[in-house]
N, C-alpha and C positions, 0 to 999 in steps of 0.2 A: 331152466331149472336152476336153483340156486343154489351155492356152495354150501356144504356145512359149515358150522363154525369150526374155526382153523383149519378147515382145508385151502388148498388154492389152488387157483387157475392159471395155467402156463400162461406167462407173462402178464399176468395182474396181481396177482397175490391174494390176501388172505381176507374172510371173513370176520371182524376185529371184533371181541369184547375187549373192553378197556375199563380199567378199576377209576373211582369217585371217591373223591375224599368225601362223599355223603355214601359210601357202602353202594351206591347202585350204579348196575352195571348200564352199557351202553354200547350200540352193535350200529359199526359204517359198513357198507361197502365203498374199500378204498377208492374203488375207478370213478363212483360217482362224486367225489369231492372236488369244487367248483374253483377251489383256488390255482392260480396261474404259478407258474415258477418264476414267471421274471427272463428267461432264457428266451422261451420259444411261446411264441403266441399261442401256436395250435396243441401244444402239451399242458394236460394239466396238473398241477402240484401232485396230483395223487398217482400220476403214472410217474413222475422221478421218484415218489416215495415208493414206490415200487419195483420199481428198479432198482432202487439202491437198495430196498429190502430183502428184494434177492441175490444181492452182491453178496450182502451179510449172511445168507443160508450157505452160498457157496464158500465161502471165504470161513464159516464153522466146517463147515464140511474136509474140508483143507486141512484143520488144524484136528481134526478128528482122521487124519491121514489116509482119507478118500479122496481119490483124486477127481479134480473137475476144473473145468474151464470157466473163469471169470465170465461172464456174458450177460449179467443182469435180466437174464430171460427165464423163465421157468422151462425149458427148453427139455427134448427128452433127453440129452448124457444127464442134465440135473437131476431129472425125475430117476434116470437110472442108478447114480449116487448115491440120493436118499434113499433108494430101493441097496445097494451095498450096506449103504449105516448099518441099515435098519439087520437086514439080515447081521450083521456081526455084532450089532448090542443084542438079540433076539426079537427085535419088534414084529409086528405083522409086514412082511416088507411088499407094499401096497406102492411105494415111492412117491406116493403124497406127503408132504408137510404138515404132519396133524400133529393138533397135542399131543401124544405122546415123541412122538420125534421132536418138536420143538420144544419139550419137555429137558429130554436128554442132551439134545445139542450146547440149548443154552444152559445147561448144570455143568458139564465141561469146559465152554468160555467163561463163564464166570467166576468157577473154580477157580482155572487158568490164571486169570489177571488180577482176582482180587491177591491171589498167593502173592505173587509179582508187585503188587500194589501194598500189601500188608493191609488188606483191609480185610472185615469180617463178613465171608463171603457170605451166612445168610442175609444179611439186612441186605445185600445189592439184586441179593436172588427174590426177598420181599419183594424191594421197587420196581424189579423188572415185572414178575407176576401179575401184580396189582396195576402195576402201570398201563399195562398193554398184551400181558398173558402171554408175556415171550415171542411178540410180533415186532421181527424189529422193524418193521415196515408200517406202524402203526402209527396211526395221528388222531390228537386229538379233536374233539366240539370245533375247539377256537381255529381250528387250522396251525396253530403257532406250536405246541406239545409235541415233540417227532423223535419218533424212535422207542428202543426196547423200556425204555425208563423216562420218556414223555419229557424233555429238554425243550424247555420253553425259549425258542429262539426271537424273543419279544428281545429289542435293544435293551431295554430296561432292566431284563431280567441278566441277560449273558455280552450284552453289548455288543460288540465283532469278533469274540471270538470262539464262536461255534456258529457251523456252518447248517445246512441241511443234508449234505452230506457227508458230513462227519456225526449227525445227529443219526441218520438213517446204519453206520456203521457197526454193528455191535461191539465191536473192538473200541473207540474211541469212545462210543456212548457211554458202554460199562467203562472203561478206564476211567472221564471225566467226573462220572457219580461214585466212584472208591473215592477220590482224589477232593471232592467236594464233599463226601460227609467225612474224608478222617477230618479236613481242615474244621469243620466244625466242630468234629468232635472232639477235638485237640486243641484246636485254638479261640474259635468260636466263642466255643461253650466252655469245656475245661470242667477238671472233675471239683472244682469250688464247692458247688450249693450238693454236692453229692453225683453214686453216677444212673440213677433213676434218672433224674434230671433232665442230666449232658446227655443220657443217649434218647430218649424222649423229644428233647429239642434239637438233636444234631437227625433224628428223621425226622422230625417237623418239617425241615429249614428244606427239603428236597420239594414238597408243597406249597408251603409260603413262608418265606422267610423273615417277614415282617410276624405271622405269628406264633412263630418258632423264636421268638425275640420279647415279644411279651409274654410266652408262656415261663420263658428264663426270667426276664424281670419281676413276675408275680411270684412264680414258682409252683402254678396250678392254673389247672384249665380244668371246664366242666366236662364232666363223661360224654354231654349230649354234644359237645361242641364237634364242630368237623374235622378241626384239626385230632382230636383227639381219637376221633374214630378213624384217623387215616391212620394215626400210631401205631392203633390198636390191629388195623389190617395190616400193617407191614410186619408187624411181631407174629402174626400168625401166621403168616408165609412161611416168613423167617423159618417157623420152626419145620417148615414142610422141606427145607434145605437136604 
């Protein structure tokens, strides 16, 4: 039988929708993802992003001052944890990982860091949503997208300095996308042409940054375009903050 969406399986993890800068959505099961980590022949990418996925629930878990033990497992103290959360926010406390618990957990990390960051914690609560539905354990199509906010660990894109597990982290994930859109938003872009603009093309640039670069240089893009309707998904997240 198959998981629901966002529930999970001790020691595998979650059933993924993940957001499209084309509006449509897109559902993996992680375990069946064929790429290698490079480490161990007989693991595949999708059991370390799983693992470290659920480092990331414990490690909220932590900072939501329920205690539990690091162990990358969906394990029962885990499940029993979630099941504590859940009772003291009033959830259904079931100690599965379902949207609504990864709802709340990740509204508190993110809170948390973007405060510490000075960033605006809707737009990072948009990119997570949209990204990955608050799966930090979530990967994209290409294999290369990892994590709560889809960090494209392409050399090209981030070079060497983001890892996959620092990508699969919630804590480093969100910390590196505050710290990536204030630079844009700040430096990047800058409040010049206005700040419809700057904030327009400083979430573009989390997308494609090549066209979050021409949409600066024009200073319009078509409604139909994809960049535009990624914008347009992140600002209604945003407003679900």
């Amino acid at each position: 039988m198959l998981p629901a969406p966002g529930s999970t399986v001790p020691g595998r993890g979650a059933w993924t929708k993940g957001g499209h800068a084309t509006g449509r959505p897109y559902y993996t099961w992680l375990w069946y993802w064929p790429y290698n980590d490079g480490f161990d022949p007989e693991k595949s990418f999708s059991h370390r992003a799983v693992h470290l996925g659920v480092v990331g629930i414990q490690q909220m878990l932590l900072l939501a001052k329920i205690s539990v033990k690091i162990t990358g497992v969906y394990d029962k103290q885990t499940a029993a944890a979630v099941k504590a959360y859940q009772t003291k926010v009033g959830l259904k406390a079931d100690g599965v990982y379902g949207r609504e618990t990864a709802w709340d957990l990740s509204h508190l990390l993110i809170g948390h860091i973007a405060a510490y960051r000075k960033a605006p914690p809707e737009i990072i609560w948009g990119f997570a949503r949209l990204e990955s539905v608050l799966d930090p354990a979530a990967v994209g199509p290409s294999g290369f997208d990892c994590g709560m906010t889809q960090i494209n660990l392409q050399p090209e894109a981030h070079g060497d300095e983001f890892t996959p597990e620092q990508a699969f982290n919630p804590y480093s994930n969100i910390s590196y996308t505050c710290g990536r859109f204030l630079e844009a938003f700040h430096v990047r872009y800058g409040p010049s042409k206005g700040p419809d603009l700057q904030l327009n093309c400083a979430i573009a640039q989390h997308n494609s940054p090549r066209a979050a670069d021409e949409w600066w240089e024009v200073g319009w893009v078509g409604p139909d375009e994809k960049i535009a309707i990624y914008v347009e998904g992140i600002k209604r997240l945003a407003a679900t903050y």
